[in-house]
N, C-alpha and C positions, 0 to 999 in steps of 0.2 A: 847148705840146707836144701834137701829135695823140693823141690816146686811142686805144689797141690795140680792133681790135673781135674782139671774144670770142662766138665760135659756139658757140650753146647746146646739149648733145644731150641727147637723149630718155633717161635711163635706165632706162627699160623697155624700150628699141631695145637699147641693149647687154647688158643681160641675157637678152631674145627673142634676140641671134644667140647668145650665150654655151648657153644651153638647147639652141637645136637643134645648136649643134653637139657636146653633149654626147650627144643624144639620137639624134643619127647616128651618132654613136662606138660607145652600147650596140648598138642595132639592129645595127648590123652584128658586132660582138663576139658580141649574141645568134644573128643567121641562121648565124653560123660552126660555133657550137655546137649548133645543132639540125641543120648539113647533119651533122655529124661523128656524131652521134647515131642520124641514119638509114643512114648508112652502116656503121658496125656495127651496127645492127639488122637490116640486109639482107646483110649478112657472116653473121652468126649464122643468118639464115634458110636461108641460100645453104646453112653447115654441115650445120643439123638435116635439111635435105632430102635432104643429102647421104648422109645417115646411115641415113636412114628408107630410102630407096630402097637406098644397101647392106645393111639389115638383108632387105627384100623380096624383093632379088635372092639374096642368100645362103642364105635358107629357101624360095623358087622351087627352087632349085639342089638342096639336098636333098632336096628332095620329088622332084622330076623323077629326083634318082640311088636314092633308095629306092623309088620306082615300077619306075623300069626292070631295079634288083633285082630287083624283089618277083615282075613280070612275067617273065623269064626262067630261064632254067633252073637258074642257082645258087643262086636260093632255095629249090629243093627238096632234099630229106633223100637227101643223096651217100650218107652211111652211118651207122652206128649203132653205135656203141660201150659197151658194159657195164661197168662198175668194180662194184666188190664182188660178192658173194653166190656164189663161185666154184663151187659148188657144182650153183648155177641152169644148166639147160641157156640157149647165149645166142640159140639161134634159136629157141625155144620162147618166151622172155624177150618180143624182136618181134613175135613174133608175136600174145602175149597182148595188148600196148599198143593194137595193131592200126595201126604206123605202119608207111607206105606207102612208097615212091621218089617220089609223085607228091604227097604232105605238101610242103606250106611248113614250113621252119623256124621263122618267126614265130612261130605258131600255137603250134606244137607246145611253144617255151618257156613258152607260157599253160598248157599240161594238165599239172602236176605234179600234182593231185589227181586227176586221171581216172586218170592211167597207175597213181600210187597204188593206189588201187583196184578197179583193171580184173589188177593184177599181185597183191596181196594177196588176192582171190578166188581166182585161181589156185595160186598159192605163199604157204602160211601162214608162210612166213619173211621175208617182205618188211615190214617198216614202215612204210617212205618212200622216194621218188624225186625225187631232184634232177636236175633237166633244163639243160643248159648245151649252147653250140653251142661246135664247134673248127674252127678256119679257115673260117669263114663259113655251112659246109652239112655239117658231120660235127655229128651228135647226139651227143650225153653223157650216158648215163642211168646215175647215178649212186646205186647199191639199198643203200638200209640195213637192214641184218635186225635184227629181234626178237632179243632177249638168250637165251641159253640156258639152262636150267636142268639139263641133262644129257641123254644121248642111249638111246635103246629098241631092244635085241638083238632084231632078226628072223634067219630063215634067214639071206640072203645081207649081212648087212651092219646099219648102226645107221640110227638115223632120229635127226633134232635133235627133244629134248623144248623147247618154248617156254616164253617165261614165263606166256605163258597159257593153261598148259597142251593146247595144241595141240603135233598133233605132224610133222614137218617133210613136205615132201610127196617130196622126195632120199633115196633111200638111198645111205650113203656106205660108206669101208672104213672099216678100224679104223685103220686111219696118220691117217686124217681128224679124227679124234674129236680134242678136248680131253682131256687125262689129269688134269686139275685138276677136270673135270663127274664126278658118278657116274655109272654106269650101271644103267637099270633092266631085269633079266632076267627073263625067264618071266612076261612080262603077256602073257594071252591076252587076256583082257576087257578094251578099254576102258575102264570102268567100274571095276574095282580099280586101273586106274592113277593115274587120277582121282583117288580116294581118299586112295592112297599118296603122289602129288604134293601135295596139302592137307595131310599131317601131316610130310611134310618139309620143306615150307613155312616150319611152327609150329614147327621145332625150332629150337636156339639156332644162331646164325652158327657158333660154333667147331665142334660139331657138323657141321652141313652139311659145312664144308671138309675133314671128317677121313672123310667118307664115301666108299667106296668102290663100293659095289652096293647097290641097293636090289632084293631077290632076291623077287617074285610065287609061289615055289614053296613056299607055305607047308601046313602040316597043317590050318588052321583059316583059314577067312576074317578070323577076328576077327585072326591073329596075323601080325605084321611081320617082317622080316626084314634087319637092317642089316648088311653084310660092311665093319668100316671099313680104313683106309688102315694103321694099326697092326698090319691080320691078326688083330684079333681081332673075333667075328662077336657081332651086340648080337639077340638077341628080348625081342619088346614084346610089348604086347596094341594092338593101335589105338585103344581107348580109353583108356590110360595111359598109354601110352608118353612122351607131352608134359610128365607130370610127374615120372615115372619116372626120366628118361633125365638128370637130375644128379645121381643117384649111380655115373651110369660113370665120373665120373675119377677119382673116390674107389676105386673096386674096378680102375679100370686099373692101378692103383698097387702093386695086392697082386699083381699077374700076375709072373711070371716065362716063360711060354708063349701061345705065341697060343691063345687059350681062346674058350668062349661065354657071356656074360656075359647071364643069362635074368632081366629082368624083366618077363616075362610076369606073376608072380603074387606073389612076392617079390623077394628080389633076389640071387641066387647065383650063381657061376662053377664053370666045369671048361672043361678042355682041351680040343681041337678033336680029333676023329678025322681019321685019316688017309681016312675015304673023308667026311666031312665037306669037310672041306681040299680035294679031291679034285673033290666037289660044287658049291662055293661057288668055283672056281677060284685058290684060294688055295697059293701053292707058300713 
């Protein structure tokens, strides 16, 4: 019987095709994954460019509409409006700021400290100025005044006393006044008011609130003059009166009449005369 003939193969031949076609398999699995790769990386570019050039064109855009604002005529100051200080004359007010028709609004919200200041030179009641715009080109000048400490009886009308001790540059009427502030009467001298305002200062709160008139029409420089809210009238000395003045609720207690209770030197009460009463505006 003829013997089969048996063809011998290279097993490094069938391993060599088994390899490459393994290694064609990767390769191409890899080039798949590196084109997809670049493709979303060039998607992602495509976005950020996208982005970048809307973020340049959108602030292009507002620059170009706040130029053309800024340039034309709605940026400048339409009009000018006053909140608080009602007192303050309000074209006197503009005219101190020194703001114009022909002011940018921009700007003008920059100078709360000038107008401050350029307004508190003039009007000792002004503390501060808030600057705000309304409907794009109306100014808002917004005045806060100095606290009052009570108001100073001239001829025609009162003046606000401030807290620092200045006194208001308005005369007002009396419907105007605070009926809770005292009043101070019969200061001729600046300089005794002064004075008088430092020692009512130093008195105690409860005090203060019960005062009525602080009356400059005294016999003696040294001597003070309180008219309080109870109707009964207090004299001091000005340099006691600060420690004096806690025995008047003790001695208001024994009153039955509106009296004057004098610790000028000791400490004693009597009744008020009727042209006393009369003097002191006391009904």
């Amino acid at each position: 019987m003829p013997k089969k003939k048996i063809t011998k193969k290279d097993p490094k031949e069938e391993i060599s095709d088994w390899i490459h076609y393994k290694k064609s398999g990767n390769e191409s699995l890899s080039n798949k994954k590196v084109s997809a790769s670049l493709s979303k990386l060039q998607a992602e570019r495509r976005k950020s460019l996208i982005r970048r050039l809307g973020i340049i064109i959108g602030v292009s855009a507002l620059v170009i509409l706040g130029l053309s604002y800024y340039v034309s005529s709605k940026a400048n100051v339409k009009s000018v409006q006053i909140i608080g200080a009602p007192e303050l004359n309000r074209t006197k007010i503009v005219k101190s700021t020194g703001i114009t028709a022909q002011d940018k609004v921009i700007p003008c919200l920059l100078k709360k400290k000038k107008y401050t200041q350029r307004l508190a030179k003039d009007f000792p009641e002004v503390q501060a100025v808030n600057v705000h715009v309304n409907h794009l080109n109306n100014l808002v000048l917004d005045i806060q005044e100095k606290p009052i400490i009570g108001y100073i009886k001239e001829d025609n009308g009162y003046r606000k006393i401030l807290n620092n001790g200045n006194v208001g540059s308005q005369i007002i009427a009396e419907s105007q006044i605070n009926k809770a502030k005292p009043l101070f009467i019969g200061y001729s001298h600046n300089i005794s008011l002064i004075d008088d305002l430092k020692i009512y200062s130093k008195l105690p709160k409860n005090i203060q609130n019960e005062v009525k008139i602080m009356s400059g029409r005294t016999k003696r420089p040294t001597q003070i003059i309180l008219v309080m809210k109870d109707k009964n009238v207090i004299i001091g000395n000005t340099a006691t009166i600060i420690k004096k003045i806690k025995y008047y609720e003790e001695i208001k207690e024994q009153l039955s009449e509106p009296s004057v209770v004098d610790l000028e030197i000791g400490a004693f009460s009597r009744p008020l005369t009727t042209t006393e009463k009369s003097q002191l505006g006391i009904k």
